[in-house]
C-alpha positions in Angstrom: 0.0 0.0 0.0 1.5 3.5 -1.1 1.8 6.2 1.5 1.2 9.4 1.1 1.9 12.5 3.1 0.1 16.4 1.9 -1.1 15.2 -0.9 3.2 13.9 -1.9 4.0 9.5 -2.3 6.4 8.3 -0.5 9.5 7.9 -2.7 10.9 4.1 -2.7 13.8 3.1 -0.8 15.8 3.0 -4.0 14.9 6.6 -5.2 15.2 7.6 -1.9 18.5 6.9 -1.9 19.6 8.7 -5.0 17.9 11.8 -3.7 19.8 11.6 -0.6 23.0 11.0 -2.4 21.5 13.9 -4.7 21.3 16.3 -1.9 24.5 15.2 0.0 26.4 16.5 -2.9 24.7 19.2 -4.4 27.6 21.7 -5.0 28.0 19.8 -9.0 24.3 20.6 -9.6 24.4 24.3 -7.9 27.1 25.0 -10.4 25.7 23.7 -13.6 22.3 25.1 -13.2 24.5 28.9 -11.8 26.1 28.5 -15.0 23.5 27.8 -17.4 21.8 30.9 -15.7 24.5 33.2 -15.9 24.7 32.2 -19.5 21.5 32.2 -20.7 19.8 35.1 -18.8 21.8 38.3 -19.5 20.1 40.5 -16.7 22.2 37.8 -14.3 25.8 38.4 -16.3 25.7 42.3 -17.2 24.4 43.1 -13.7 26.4 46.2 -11.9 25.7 44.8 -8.6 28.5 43.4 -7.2 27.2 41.1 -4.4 24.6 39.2 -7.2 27.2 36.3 -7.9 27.3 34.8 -4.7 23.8 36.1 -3.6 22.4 33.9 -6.9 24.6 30.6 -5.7 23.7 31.0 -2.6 19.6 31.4 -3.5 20.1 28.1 -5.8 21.6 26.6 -3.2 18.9 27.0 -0.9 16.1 26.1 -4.1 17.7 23.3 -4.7 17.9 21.6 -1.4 14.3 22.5 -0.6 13.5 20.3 -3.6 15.5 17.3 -2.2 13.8 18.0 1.2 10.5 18.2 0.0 11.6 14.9 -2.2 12.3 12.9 1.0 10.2 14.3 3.5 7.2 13.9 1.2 5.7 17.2 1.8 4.6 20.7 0.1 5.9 24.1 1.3 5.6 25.3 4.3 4.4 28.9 4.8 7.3 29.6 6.4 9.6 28.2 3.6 7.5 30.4 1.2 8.5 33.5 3.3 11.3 33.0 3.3 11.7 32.3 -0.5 9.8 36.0 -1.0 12.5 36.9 1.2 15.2 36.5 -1.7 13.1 37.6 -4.5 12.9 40.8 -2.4 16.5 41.4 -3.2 16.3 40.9 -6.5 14.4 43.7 -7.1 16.3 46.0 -5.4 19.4 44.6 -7.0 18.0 45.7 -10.7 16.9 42.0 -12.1 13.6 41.9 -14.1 10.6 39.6 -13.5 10.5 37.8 -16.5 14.6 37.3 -16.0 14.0 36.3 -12.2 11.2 33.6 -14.0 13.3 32.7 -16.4 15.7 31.6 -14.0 13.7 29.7 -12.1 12.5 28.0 -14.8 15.9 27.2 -15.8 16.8 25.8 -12.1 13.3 23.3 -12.1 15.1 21.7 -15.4 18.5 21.6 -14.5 16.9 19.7 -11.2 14.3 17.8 -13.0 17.4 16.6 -15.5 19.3 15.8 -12.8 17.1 13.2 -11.7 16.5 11.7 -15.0 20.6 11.3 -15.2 20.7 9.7 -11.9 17.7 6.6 -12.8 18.5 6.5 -16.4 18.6 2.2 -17.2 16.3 1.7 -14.7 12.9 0.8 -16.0 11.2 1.0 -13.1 13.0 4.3 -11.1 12.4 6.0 -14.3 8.8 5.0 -14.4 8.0 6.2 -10.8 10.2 9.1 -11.5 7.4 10.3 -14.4 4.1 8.9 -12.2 4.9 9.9 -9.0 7.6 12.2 -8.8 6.7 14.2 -12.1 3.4 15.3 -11.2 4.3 16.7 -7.7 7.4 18.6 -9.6 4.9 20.9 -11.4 2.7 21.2 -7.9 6.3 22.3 -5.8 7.3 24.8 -8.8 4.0 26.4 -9.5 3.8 27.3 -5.7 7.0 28.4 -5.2 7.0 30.4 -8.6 3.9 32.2 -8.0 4.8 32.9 -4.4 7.8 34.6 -5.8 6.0 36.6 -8.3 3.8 38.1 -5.6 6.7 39.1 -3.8 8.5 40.5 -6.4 5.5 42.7 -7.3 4.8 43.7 -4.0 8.3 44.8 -3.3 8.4 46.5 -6.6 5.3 48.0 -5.7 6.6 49.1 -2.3 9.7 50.6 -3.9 8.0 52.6 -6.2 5.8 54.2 -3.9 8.6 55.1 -1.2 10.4 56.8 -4.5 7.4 58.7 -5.3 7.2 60.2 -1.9 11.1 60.9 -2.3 10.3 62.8 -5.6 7.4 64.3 -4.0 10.3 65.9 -1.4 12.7 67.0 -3.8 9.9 68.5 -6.0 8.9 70.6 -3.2 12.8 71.6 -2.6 13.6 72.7 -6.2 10.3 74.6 -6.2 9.9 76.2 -3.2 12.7 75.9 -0.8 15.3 76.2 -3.5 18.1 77.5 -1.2 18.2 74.7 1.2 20.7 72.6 -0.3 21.5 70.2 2.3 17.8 68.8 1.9 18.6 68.7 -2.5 21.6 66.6 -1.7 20.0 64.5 0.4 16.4 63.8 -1.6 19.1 63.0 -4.4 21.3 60.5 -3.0 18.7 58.6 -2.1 17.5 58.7 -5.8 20.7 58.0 -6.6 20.9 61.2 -8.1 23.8 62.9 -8.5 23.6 66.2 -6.6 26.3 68.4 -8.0 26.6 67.1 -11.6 24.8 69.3 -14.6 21.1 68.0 -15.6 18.6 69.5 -18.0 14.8 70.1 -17.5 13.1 68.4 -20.5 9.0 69.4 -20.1 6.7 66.9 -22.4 3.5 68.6 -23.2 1.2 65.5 -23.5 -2.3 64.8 -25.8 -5.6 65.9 -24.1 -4.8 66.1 -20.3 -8.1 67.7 -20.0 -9.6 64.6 -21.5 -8.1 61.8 -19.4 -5.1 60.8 -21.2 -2.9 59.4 -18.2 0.8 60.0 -16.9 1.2 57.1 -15.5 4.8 55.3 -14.4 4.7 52.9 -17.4 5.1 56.2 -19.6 7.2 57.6 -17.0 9.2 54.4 -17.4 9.5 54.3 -21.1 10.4 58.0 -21.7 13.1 57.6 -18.9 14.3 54.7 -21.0 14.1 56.9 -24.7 16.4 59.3 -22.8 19.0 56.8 -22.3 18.3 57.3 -18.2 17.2 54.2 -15.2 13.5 55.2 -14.6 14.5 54.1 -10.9 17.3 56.7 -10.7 15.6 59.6 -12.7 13.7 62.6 -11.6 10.1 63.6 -12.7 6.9 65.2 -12.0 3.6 66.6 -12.9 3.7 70.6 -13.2 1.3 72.5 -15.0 -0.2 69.4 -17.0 2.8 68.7 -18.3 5.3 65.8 -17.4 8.8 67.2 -16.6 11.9 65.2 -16.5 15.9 66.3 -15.6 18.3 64.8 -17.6 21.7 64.3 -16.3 24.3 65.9 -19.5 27.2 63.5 -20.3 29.8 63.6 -18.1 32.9 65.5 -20.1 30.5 66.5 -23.0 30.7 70.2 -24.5 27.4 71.7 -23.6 26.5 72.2 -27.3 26.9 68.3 -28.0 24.8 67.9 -25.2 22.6 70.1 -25.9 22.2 68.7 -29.6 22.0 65.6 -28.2 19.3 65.8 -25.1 17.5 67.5 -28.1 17.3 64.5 -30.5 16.1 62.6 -27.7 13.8 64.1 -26.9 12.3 63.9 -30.4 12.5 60.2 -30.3 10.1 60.1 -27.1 7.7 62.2 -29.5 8.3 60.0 -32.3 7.8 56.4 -30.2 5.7 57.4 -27.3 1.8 58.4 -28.5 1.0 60.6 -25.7 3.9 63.0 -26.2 3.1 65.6 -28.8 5.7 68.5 -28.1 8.7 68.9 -25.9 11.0 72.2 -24.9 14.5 71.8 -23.8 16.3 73.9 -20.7 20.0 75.3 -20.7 21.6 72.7 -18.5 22.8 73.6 -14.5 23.6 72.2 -11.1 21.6 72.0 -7.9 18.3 73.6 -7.2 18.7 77.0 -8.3 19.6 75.8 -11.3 17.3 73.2 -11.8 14.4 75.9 -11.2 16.2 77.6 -14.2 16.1 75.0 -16.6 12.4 74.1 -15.7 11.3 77.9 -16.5 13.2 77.9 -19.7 12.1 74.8 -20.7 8.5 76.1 -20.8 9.5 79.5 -22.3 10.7 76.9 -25.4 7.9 74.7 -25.5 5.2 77.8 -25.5 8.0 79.5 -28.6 7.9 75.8 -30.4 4.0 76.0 -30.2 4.1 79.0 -32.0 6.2 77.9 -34.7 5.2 74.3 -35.4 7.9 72.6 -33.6 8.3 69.6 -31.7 11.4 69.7 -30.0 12.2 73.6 -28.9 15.2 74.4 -27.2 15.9 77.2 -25.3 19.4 77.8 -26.7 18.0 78.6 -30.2 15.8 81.6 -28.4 18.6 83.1 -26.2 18.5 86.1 -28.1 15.0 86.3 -28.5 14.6 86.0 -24.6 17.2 88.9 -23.9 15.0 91.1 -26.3 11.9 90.1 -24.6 12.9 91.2 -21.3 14.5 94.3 -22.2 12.4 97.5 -22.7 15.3 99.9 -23.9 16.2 96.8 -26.4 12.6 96.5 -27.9 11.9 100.1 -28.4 15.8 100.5 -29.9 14.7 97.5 -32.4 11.0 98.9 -32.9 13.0 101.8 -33.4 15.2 100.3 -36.8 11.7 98.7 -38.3 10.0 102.0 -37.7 12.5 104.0 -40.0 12.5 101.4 -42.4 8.6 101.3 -42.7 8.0 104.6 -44.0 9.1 102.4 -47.5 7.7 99.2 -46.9 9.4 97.6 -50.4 12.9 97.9 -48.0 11.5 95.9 -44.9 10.5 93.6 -47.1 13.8 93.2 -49.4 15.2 92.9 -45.8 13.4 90.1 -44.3 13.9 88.0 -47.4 17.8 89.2 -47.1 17.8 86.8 -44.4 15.3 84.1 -45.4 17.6 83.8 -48.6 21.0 83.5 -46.4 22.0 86.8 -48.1 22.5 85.7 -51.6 21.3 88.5 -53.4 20.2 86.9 -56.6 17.9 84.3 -54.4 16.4 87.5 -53.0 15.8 88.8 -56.7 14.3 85.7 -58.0 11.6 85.9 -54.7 10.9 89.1 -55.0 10.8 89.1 -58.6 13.3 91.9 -59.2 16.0 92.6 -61.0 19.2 92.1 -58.9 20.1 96.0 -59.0 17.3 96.6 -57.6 18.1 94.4 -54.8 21.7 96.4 -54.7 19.9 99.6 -54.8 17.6 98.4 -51.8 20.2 97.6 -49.2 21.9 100.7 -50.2 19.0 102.8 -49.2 18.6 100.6 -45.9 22.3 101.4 -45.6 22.0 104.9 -45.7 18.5 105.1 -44.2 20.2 103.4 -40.8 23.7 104.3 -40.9 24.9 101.0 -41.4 27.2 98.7 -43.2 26.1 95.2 -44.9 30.2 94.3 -44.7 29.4 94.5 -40.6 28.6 91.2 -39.0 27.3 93.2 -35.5 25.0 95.4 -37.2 23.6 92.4 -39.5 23.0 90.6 -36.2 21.1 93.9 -34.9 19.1 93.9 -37.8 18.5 89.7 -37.4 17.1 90.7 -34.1 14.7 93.0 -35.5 13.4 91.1 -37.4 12.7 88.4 -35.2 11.3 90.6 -32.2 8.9 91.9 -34.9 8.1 88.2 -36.2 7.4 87.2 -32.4 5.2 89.6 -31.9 3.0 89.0 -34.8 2.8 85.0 -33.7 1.5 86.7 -30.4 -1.0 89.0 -31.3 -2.2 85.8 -33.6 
């Protein structure tokens, strides 16, 4: 008569044995299976936490010889045992491994142990035959408990983790945007985010489809934009401001500002171009700490409102520098108003003017799009010369003029 404990058969005194022996001298099978892992799963080789090595052997280890145990002592899982296997999935979220890779692993380990087994009663008609009825079945019961109870875990301490680094964000948020001179509490917030406080980072705002509507910010899109940007959405800073998702990018360490600036810019084009809910993005001048972070932020707007204006997806501040500075001078706008002003009075030499610089001064480009003859074009710009007291041959006063013309261009897109 068979016995049975929880559900398990009694192995036979000959299978029994080869467990035993199995379990005595597990180290062989640890190894192959850590191997096979390390091999196969890449999460587990290209890891940058250095403790994961033995902290994997060491977790196989203890799989592998609950198997045997459970084997011999006929029984399922304790609750206990279960704990304590959420208790090492834990770390593996914290230690940057994915689900489906922590799975993937297991799944690995139950073959490497179910192989073993097969190895060890190979010849032996009848081993192998209560190795498939008896011992087969109960292999798919232990696994699809354990594996389960590991995915809960993981999830929940996922779950956990990203919660406590909302509230983190949450902190710094409120540092760089209202207690921007505390500097001890930036540094702080940002080692925990693993943030690094003093290095340069860019505000990037994403203005996203329909807010009003419903369309969600959730983490996933946090997650995937993080991830365009070449960033760990773990280690990254966001939040929600003025219905818009804003994100600081960290610039390349030793990059030129004008790379990185290039650069941060392309990116952010390519969240626009994979992600649905982006529609338009504007780009900050890059800084350090909380002053600067501020900064960034409130450029970053003043390019995204510019870009909306113009057409553009991606806006970066660095292309309206000069704009801004015009914007916020008085004496600068009227001086400017001032140069279109005395120009107007023969509207024929604003316009020669403005396509001047749409035609990259090539004089008989402006000719052909004006539909003139190119001495009259000469004859034009000499009258603007003389008109403003100027000199074409001057790159300063051609960049005065530049800025005329784009003040006056800003504030037709405005009164529009």
């Amino acid at each position: 008569m068979k016995a049975s404990i929880g559900q398990i058969e009694v192995l036979s005194p000959e299978l029994h044995a080869i467990v035993a022996g199995l379990h005595e001298n597990d180290g062989p099978l640890c190894q192959s299976i850590y191997d096979e892992i390390r091999e196969t799963v890449s999460d587990y080789r290209l890891a940058a936490e250095v403790g994961l090595p033995d902290d994997l052997k060491a977790s196989l280890t203890w799989h592998i010889r609950l198997w045997h145990e459970a084997l011999l002592q006929a029984r399922m899982p304790s609750e206990d045992v279960l704990e304590q296997a959420g208790a090492l999935t834990r770390r593996r979220v914290h230690q940057g491994i994915p689900l489906d890779s922590l799975l993937r692993a297991f799944r690995i380990g139950s073959g490497g142990l179910w192989r073993a087994l097969i190895e060890a009663v190979t010849g032996d008609e009848i081993l192998e035959k209560e190795l498939l009825l008896k011992v087969s079945p109960y292999l798919l019961r232990h696994f699809d408990i354990v594996s389960h109870h590991v995915a809960q875990a993981y999830m929940d301490e996922q779950f956990q983790q990203a919660s406590w680094r909302d509230r983190v964000r949450g902190e710094l948020w409120s540092v760089v945007s209202a207690r921007r001179e505390d500097a001890e509490a930036f540094a702080r917030y940002c080692r925990i985010l693993s943030i690094d406080a003093e290095a340069v980072h860019v505000a990037i705002v994403f203005a996203v489809h329909d807010v009003a509507g419903g369309t969600r910010l959730d983490s996933q899109t946090f997650t995937r934009i993080a991830r365009e940007m070449g960033m760990d959405g773990e280690k990254c800073m966001y939040t929600r401001y003025r219905d818009h998702l804003v994100m600081w990018v960290p610039a390349g360490r030793g990059e030129p500002l004008v790379d990185g600036d290039r650069r941060i810019g392309k990116c952010a084009q390519q969240v626009i171009d994979r992600i649905g809910k982006i529609e338009r993005a504007g780009v900050g001048l890059p800084g350090a700490g909380a002053v600067a972070w501020w900064t960034s932020l409130e450029q970053a707007f003043r390019a995204i409102e510019h870009g909306q204006g113009s057409g553009a997806c991606v806006s970066r501040y660095s292309h309206i520098l000069l704009d801004e500075a015009i914007a916020h001078s008085d004496s600068t706008r009227q001086f400017l108003g001032a140069i279109l002003d005395r120009l107007s009075v023969e509207p024929h030499l604003l316009e020669t003017l403005q396509a001047y610089f749409q035609h990259k001064q090539h004089r008989k480009s402006v000719a052909s799009a004006l539909g003139v003859h190119p001495n009259t074009v000469d004859h034009r710009l000499q009258r603007i010369e003389t008109l403003l007291s100027g000199d074409f041959n001057d790159v300063a006063w051609l960049a005065t003029l530049s800025a005329a013309l784009r003040l006056q261009r800003s504030d037709v897109a405005k009164e529009r």
